[in-house]
C-alpha positions in Angstrom: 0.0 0.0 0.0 2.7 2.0 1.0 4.7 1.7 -2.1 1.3 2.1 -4.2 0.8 5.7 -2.8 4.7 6.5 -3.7 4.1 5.8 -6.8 1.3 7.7 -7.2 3.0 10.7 -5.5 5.6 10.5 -8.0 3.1 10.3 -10.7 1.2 13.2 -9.9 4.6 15.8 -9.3 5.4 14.6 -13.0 2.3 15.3 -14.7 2.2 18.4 -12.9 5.0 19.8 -14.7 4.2 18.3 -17.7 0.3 19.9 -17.9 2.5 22.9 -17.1 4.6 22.9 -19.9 2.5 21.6 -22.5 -0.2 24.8 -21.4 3.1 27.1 -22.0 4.1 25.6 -25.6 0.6 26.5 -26.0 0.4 29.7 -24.9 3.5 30.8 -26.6 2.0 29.5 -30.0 -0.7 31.3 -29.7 1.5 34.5 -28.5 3.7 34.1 -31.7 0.8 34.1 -33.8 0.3 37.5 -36.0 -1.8 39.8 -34.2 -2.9 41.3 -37.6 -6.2 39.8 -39.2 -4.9 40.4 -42.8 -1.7 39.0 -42.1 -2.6 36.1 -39.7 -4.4 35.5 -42.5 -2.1 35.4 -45.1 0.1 33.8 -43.2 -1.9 30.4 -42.9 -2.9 30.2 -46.3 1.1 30.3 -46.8 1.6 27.4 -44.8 -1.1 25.8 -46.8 0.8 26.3 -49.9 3.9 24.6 -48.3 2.0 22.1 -47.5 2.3 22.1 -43.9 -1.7 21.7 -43.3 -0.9 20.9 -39.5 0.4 24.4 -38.9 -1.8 26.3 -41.3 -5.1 24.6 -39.8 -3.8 25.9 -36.6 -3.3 29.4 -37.4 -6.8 29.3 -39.1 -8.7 28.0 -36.2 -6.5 30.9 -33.7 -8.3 33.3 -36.6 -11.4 32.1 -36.2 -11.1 32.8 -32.6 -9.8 35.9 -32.5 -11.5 37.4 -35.3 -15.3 36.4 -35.4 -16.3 39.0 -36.7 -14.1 39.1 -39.4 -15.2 38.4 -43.3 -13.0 36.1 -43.6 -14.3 33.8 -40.9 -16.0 31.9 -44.1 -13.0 31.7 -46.1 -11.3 30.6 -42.9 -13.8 27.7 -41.7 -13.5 26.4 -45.5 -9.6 26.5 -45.0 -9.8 24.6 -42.0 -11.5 22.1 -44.2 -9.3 21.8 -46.7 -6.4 21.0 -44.9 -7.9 18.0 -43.6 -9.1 17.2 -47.2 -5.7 17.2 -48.2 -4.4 14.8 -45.1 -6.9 12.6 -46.6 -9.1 12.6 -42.7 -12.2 12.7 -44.8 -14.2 12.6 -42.0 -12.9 15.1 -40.3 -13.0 17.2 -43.4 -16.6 16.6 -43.9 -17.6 17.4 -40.9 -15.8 21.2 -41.1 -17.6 21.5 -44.5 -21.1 20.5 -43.1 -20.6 22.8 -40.5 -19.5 25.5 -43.0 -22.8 24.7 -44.7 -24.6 24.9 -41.6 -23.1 28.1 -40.9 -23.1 29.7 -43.7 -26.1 28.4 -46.4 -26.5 31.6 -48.6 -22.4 31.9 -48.9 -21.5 32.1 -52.0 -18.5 29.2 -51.8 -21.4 26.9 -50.3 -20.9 25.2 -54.1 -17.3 24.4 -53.3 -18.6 23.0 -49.3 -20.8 20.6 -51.4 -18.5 19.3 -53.9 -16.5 18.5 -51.6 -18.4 16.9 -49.2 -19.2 14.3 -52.2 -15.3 14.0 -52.5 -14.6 12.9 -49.3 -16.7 10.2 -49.8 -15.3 9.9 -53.3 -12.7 9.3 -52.3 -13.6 6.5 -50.4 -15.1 4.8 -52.6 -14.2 0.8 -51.6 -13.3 -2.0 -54.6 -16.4 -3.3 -56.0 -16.0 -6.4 -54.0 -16.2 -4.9 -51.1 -19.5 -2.2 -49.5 -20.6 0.7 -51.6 -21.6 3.3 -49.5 -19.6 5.6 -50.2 -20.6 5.1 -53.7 -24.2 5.7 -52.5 -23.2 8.7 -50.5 -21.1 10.3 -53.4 -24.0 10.4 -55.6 -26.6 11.2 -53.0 -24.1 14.2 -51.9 -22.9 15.2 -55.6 -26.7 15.4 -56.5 -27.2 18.0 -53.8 -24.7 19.9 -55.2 -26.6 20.3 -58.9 -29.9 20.6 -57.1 -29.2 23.4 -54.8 -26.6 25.2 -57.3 -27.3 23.7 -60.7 -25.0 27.1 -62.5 -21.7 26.2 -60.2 -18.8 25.5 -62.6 -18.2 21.9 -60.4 -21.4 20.9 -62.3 -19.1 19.0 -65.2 -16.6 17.2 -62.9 -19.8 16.3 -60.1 -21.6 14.8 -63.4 -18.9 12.7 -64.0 -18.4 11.1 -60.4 -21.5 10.6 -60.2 -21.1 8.5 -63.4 -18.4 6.6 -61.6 -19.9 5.9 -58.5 -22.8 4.4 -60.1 -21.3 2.1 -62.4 -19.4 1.1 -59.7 -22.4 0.3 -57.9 -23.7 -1.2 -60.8 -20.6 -3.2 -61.1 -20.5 -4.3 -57.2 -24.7 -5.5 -58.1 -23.3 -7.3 -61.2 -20.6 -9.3 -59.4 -23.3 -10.0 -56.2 -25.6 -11.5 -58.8 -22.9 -13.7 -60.2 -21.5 -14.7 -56.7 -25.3 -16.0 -55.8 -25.9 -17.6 -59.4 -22.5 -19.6 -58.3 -23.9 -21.1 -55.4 -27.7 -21.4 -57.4 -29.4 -19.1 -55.1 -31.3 -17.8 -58.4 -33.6 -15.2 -56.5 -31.2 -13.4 -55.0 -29.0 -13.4 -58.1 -32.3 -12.0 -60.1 -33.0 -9.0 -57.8 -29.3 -8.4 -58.2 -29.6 -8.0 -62.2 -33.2 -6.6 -62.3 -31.8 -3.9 -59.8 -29.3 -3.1 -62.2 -32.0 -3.4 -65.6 -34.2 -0.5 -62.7 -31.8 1.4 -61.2 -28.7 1.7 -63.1 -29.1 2.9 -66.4 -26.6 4.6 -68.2 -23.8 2.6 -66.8 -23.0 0.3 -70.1 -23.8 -3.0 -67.2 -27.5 -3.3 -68.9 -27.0 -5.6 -71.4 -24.9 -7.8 -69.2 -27.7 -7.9 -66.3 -30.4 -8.9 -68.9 -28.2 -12.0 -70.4 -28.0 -12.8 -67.0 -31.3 -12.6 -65.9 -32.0 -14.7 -68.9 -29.6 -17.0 -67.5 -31.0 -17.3 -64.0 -34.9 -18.1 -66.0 -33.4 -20.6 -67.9 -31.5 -22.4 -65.2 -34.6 -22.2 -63.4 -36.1 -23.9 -66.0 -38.4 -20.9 -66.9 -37.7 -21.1 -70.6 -40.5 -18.4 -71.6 -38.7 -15.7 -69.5 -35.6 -16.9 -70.3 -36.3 -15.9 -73.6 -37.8 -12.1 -73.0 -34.8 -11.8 -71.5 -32.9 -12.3 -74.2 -35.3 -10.7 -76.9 -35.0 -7.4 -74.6 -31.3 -7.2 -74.8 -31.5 -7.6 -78.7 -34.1 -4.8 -78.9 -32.4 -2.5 -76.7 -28.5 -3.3 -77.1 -28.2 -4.8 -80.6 -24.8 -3.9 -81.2 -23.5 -5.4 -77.7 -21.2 -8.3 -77.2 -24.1 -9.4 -75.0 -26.6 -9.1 -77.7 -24.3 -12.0 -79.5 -24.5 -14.2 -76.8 -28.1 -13.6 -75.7 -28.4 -14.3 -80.1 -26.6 -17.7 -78.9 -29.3 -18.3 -76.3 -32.0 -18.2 -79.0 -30.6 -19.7 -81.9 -30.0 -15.9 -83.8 -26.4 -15.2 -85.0 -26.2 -11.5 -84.2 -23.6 -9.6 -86.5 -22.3 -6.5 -84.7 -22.6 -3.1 -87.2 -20.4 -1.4 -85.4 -17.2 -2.3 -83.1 -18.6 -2.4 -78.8 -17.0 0.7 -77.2 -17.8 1.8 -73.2 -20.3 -1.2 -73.6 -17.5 -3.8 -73.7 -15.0 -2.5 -71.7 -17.5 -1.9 -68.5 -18.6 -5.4 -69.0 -14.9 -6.1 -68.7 -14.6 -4.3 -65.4 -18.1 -5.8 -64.2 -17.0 -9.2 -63.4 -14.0 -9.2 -61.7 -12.3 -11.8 -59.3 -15.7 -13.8 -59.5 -15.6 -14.8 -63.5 -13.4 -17.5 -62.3 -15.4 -19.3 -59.8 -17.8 -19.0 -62.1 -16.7 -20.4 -65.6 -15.2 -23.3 -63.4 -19.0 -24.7 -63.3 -20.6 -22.9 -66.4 -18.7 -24.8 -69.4 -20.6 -22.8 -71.9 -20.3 -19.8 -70.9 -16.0 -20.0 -71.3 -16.2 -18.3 -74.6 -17.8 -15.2 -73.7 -14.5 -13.7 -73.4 -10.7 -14.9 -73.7 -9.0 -12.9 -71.5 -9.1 -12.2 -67.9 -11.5 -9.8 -66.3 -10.9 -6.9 -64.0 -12.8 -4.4 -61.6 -13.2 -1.2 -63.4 -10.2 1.9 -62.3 -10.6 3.8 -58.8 
């Protein structure tokens, strides 16, 4: 007991000291700081430029403080933001920019808030094997961005990841189906290619759900739906690689008019790791392609 309460004693005098000095480091930051708003200012976005987010952040946040009433408060929550954007702590970022647009909703950089807050979960974005939140989160948050400010000039580059996160959701759908049709699970291996056929359009994965779907009727035995299957796919997506195999399916040779572009190349990316559990039990399906398939690019 004795020797417990020593070593407590000894403890306590050495964070003592410590609390001490670490309240003085602090204190003498904070008195080396610029007492000038403008150039307190300037200063942090200098040590942004360097790249030395860390110290910039904390000038910006000592501005904030000091200067509330400032203009450049804004500016200076958004900075805040930014340099954990570029540590990549995405959640830390996001939360700075939803409280910037909390703050702040008829500023007139709440555009840049919002595009950003859909790149911090861009950039999260998981392989298509793996959960697709982020995907769904992108969208939902890029979205808000051309809904609440459809004139900002992030319009073309939000358009575009919105593209991406959705064909990769489509793609992560795709590669669920084929993972149940392994194991026949045909239901749950249906809703994953209907979902696709529903929700997905405009990704270029289509034409592969629907030769899929067909092939989920027909191993189900469910020959007339296995067929509308594949007589959708040639109506829709004639000059898909799909459209020759669904052509297979029905006893039609398909001849392509023109050379598959986006069409073949997301298919490509659809399948991934799973194409080779699955043509290890699908003999007839081991021409479809000839080379090996991977997930479509980050």
């Amino acid at each position: 007991m004795i020797a417990r309460l020593r070593a407590r004693t000894v403890l306590l005098v050495l964070l003592v000291p410590l609390s001490f000095l670490l309240g003085a480091c602090s204190s003498s930051r904070d008195q080396m700081m610029p007492r000038n708003e403008e150039v307190l200012f300037w200063r942090a976005n200098l040590e942004f430029m360097k790249g030395r987010y860390e110290e910039a952040r904390e000038m910006l946040r000592f501005f904030v403080t000091q200067f509330p009433d400032s203009p450049l408060v804004p500016d200076a929550r958004l900075g805040i933001a930014r340099t954990y954007f570029q540590e990549e702590f995405y959640e830390q970022a996001r939360a700075e920019y939803e409280r910037f647009l909390s703050l702040y909703p008829r500023n007139e950089r709440v555009d840049e808030a919002l595009y950003y807050v859909g790149l911090t979960y861009f950039r999260q974005i998981e392989r298509v094997d793996r959960d697709q939140t982020a995907s769904r989160r992108a969208v939902v948050a890029f979205r808000r961005l051309l809904s609440e400010v459809p004139d900002t000039p992030y319009r073309e580059d939000a358009e575009a990841k919105i593209s991406v996160a959705r064909r990769r959701l489509a793609t992560h759908e795709i590669d669920v189906g084929l993972f149940y049709l392994k194991r026949d699970k045909f239901n749950g291996a249906m809703g994953r290619f209907q979902g696709v056929i529903d929700r997905y359009n405009g990704t270029g994965l289509e034409p592969m759900a629907f030769f899929y779907l067909g092939e989920c009727y027909a191993r189900m035995e469910e020959k007339e739906k296995a067929q509308e299957a594949y007589r959708q796919l040639l109506e829709k997506y004639p000059d898909s690689l799909w459209a020759v195999q669904a052509g297979d399916r029905l006893g039609v040779k398909v001849v392509l008019l023109s050379r598959p572009g986006e069409d073949q190349k997301n298919s490509e990316e659809a399948t991934g790791g799973i194409w080779d559990l699955f043509k290890e039990s699908w003999e007839d399906l081991k021409t479809t392609f000839k080379h090996s398939l991977k997930p479509g690019p980050e």
